[in-house]
N, C-alpha and C positions, 0 to 999 in steps of 0.2 A: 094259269093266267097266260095271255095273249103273248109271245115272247117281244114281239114292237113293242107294244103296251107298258111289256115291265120295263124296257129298253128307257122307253119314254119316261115311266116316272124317276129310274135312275137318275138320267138326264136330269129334267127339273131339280129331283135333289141336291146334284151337285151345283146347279147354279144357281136354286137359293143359300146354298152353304156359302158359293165365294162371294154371295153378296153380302151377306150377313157378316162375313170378316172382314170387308173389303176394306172397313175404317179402321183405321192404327191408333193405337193407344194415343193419347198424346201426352205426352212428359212433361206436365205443366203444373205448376202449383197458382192457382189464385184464392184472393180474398172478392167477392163482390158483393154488392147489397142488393136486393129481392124482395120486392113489396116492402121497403125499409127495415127486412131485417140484414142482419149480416150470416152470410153462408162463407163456406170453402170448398173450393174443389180440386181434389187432384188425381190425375190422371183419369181414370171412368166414374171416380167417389164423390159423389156431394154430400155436403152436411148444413144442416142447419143449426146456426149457431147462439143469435139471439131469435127471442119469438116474441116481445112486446115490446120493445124497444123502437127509435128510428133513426137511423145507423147512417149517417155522412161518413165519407172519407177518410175508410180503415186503412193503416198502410203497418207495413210487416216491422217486428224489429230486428236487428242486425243477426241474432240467429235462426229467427224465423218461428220462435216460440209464443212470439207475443205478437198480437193486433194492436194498436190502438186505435181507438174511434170516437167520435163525437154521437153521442143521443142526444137529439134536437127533438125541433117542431117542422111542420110547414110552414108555420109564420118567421120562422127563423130567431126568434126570440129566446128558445135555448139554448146552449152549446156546453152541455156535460160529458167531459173527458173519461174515458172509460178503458178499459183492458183485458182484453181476452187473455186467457193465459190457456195454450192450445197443448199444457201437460196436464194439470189440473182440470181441465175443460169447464172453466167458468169464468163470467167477467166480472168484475171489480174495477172500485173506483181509488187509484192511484191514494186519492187524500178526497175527503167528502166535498161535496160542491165545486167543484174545482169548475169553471165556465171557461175553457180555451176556446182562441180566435186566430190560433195557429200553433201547431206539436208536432214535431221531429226529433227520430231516435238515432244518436249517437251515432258515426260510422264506426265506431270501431268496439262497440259492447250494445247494453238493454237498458243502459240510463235513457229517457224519454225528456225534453226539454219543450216548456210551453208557454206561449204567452197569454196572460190573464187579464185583460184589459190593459195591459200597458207592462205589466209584472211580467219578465223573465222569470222562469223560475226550472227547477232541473231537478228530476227524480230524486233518492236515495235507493240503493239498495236491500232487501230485507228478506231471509230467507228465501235467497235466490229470483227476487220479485223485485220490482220498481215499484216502493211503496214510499209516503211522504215526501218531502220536498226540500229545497233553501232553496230561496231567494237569490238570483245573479244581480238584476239591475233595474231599473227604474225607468221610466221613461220609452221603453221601447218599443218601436211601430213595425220591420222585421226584423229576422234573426234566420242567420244558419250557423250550423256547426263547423269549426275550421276541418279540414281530413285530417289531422290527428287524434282530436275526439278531446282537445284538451282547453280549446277556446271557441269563443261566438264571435261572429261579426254581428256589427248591433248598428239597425236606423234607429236614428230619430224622426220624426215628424217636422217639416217647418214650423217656423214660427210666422204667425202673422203682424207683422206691424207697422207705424204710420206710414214707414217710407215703402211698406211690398213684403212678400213673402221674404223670408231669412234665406240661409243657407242647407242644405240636409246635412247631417254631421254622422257621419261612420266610425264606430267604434270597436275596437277589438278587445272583447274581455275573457277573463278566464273564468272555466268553468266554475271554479268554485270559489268566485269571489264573493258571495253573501256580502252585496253593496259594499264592499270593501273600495274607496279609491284607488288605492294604489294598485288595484288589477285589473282598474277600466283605464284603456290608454285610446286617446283621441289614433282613429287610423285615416282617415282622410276627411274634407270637408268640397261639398260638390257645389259650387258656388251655382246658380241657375242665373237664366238672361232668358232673350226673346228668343233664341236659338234653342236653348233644353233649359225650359221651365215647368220645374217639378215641382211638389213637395212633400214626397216621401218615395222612398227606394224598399223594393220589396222582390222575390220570387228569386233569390241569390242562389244560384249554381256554380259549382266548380267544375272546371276542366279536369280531364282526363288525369293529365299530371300532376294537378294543384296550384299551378302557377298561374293561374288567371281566374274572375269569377266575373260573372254574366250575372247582369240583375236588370229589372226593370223600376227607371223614373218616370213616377207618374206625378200629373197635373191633377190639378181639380177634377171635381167629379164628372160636371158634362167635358170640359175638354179630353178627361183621359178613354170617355165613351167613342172618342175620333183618332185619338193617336199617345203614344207612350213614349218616350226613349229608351228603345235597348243601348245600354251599355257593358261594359269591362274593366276591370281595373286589376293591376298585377296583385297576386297574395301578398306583397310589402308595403303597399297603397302607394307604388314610383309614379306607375303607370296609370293612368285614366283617357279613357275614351270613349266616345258615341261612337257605338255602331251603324243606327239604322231610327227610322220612326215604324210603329205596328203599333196594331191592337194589345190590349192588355191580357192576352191568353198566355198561361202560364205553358202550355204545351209547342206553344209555339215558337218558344226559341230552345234548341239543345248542343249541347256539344259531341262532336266526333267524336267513337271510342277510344280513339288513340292520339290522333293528329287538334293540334292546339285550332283545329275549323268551326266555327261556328253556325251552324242552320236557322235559318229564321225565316219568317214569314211576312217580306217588308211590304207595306201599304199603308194609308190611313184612310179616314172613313169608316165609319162604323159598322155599314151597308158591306155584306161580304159578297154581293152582285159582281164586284169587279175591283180593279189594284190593290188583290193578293198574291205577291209574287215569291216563292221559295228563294232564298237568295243565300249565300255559301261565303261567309267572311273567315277571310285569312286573319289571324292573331299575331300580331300585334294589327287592328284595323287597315292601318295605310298599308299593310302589304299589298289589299286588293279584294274585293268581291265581285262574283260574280253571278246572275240572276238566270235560274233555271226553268222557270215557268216560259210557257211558250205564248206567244200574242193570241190572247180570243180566251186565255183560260183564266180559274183563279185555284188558287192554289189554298185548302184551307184546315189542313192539319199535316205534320210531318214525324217522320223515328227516323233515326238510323240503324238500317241493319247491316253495315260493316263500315270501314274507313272509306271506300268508294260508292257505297250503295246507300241511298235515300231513298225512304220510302214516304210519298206524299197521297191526301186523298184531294182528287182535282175534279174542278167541276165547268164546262163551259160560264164564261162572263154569259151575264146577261143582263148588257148595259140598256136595252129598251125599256126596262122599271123605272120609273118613278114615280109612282103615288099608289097607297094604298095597302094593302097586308104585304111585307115583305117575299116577296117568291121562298120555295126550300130551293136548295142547291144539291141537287143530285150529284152525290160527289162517287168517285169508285176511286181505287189503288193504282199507286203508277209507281214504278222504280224507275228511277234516275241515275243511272250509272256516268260517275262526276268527271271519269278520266276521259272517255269516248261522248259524252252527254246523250248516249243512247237511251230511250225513255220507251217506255210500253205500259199499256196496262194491266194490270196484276190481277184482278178482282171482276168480278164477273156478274154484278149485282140485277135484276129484272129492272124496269124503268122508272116504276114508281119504290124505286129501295135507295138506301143510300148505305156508303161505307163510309167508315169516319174513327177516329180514334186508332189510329195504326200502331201496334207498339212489335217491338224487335224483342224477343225473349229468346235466349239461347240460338237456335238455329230455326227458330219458328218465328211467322210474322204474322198477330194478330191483330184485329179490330172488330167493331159493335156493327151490325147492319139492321139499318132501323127500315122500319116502310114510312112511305113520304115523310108528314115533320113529326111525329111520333118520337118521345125521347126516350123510352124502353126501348130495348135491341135484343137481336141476339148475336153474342161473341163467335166469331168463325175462326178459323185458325189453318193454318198453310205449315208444310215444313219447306224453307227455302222459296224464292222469289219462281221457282216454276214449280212447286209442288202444286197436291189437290186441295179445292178450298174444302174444307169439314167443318159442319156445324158442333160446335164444344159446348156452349151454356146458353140455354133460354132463358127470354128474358129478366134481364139485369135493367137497372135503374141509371145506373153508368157505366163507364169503363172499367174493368177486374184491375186490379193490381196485384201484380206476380211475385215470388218470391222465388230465387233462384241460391246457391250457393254464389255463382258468381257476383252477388251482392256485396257481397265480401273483399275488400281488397286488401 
């Protein structure tokens, strides 16, 4: 053979080798749904998990052994609470028929708590499984778990009557009061006016340290389609306060990993053309906020990927719309670095693509990139704010939810 010749295929060889390596594992655990089933993936492994089912909204439990998920319809008229168990490899249904309209598992064990048309209600354990149920409390519209794993905070709904909507009433109950009174204690009552008029409190997050918890009051149905109250209130229910008016997007307001700050995405108006502004509130509220979107942009999903680093997906305003099919919002990635306010973009999408859905997992920053308004994607994934972007999962239905040790506190 030609001694160039052989030279030359050497060559080729080895730079289809370094191209073939060039992508790095990624050190990732997700749960996503895929033509409505539920898959997992971690690291270069997929698996398919369910195959006739239609899988809303799996989220991991606290060791990572268990899914739980809703099998619905597209008309949305089911909601059957179900459980992967990812040692056994099969899902089951916690207690038969069970219809949840909202379930979260424990921070600190694999008890699963969910509400059933208004019924709290909260696993038991059974051969190492979250199997059957008791009863917490009656009446309740949200709920989340206190961080010690051993109480709820609990809405009610207002009441409607002669004289106007009532009050919303917050409750702190213990885990295993099976309608007991004496372990439902009144925790604050949010009186509502023309300034934040609500009638139900719902999407409860806790800060970092436990001392404060971030919720959104919403209004009636078409008014909360325009704007919501983010609010705070101290874990003893002392302190209360309004933060901010937004949309009722649960992604859109989170807390710092460390520092009691608050991120949100303050505007109203339904139309996300324009006043969506990223905005950074100090805790307790009147310390001060301050708004990091720049004039001409809007700002319309956010993560934090450290205590100074925000990660937003931004898209030029484009206030010339009014009438007719809504414009898409070609959004890409930007970090906002909060100490310098030095801002760039991260994300590198073509013109008719969009990024969206940004999440901060370990040392990686992920999100879904969709073409125009398509709402399958595919998940790309970066290590660190200047890493390489790399495609990780095709098409997914929404955004993966990861599970990491660090779930764990």
């Amino acid at each position: 053979m030609n001694f160039r010749l052989l030279l030359s295929l050497v060559i080729i060889f080895f730079s289809l080798s370094n191209i073939a390596g060039a992508e790095e594992e990624v050190s990732l655990k997700a749960a996503f749904v895929r033509n409505n089933q539920l898959w997992v993936k971690e690291g270069k492994e997929e698996k398919q998990l369910t195959h006739s089912q239609h899988v809303y909204t799996p989220k991991w439990s606290y060791d990572g052994r268990f899914i739980a998920y809703i099998d619905g319809d597209e008309q949305g008229e089911k909601s059957k609470l179900f459980i992967y168990d990812m040692v056994k490899k099969e899902s089951y249904q916690p207690y038969d028929q069970v219809s949840a309209t909202d379930y979260k598992w424990s921070p600190i064990g694999n008890l699963l708590a969910y509400n059933d048309q208004g019924i709290l209600n909260v696993t038991n354990m059974k051969n190492g499984r979250p199997e059957m149920f008791e009863n917490v409390s009656l009446g309740v519209n949200g709920f989340e778990w206190f961080p010690n794993g051993k109480e709820f905070i609990v809405s009610s709904q207002s009441n409607l009557l002669p004289t106007g909507w009532g009050p919303i009433e917050l409750f702190k109950i213990e885990a295993d009061a099976n309608l007991q009174q004496e372990k439902i204690h009144p925790f604050f009552t949010i009186l509502t006016n023309e300034d934040l008029f609500a009638i139900s409190a719902e999407d409860f997050k806790w800060s970092n340290d436990g001392k404060w918890m971030s919720f959104l009051a919403i209004p009636t149905a078409s008014w909360s389609n325009d704007s919501n109250s983010l609010c705070v209130i101290s874990s003893k229910g002392e302190n209360f306060q309004e933060v901010g008016k937004m949309l009722g997007y649960n992604d859109w307001f989170k807390w710092a990993p460390q520092k009691n700050q608050l991120a949100y995405i303050a505007g109203e108006g339904r139309f996300l053309v324009e006043n969506k502004r990223t905005t950074i509130a100090e805790i307790p509220a009147f310390i001060g906020q301050k708004v990091y979107t720049p004039k001409g942009n809007v700002d319309l999903d956010l993560a934090w990927y450290s205590s100074d680093v925000v990660i937003v997906a931004r898209s030029k305003e484009n206030k010339e719309w009014k009438e007719g099919p809504v414009p898409t919002m070609f959004t890409r990635l930007y970090s906002i670095h909060l100490k310098s306010n030095d801002q760039k973009q991260i994300t590198d999408p073509n013109e008719q693509e969009r990024d969206d859905k940004p999440q901060a997992i370990n040392e990686y920053i992920t999100w879904v990139r969709h073409t125009n308004n398509e709402r399958k994607g595919n998940v790309w994934v970066k290590e660190g704010v200047e890493g390489k972007e790399q495609l990780w999962i095709q098409n997914v239905d929404s955004e993966p939810v990861f599970y990491s040790d660090k779930n764990k506190k």
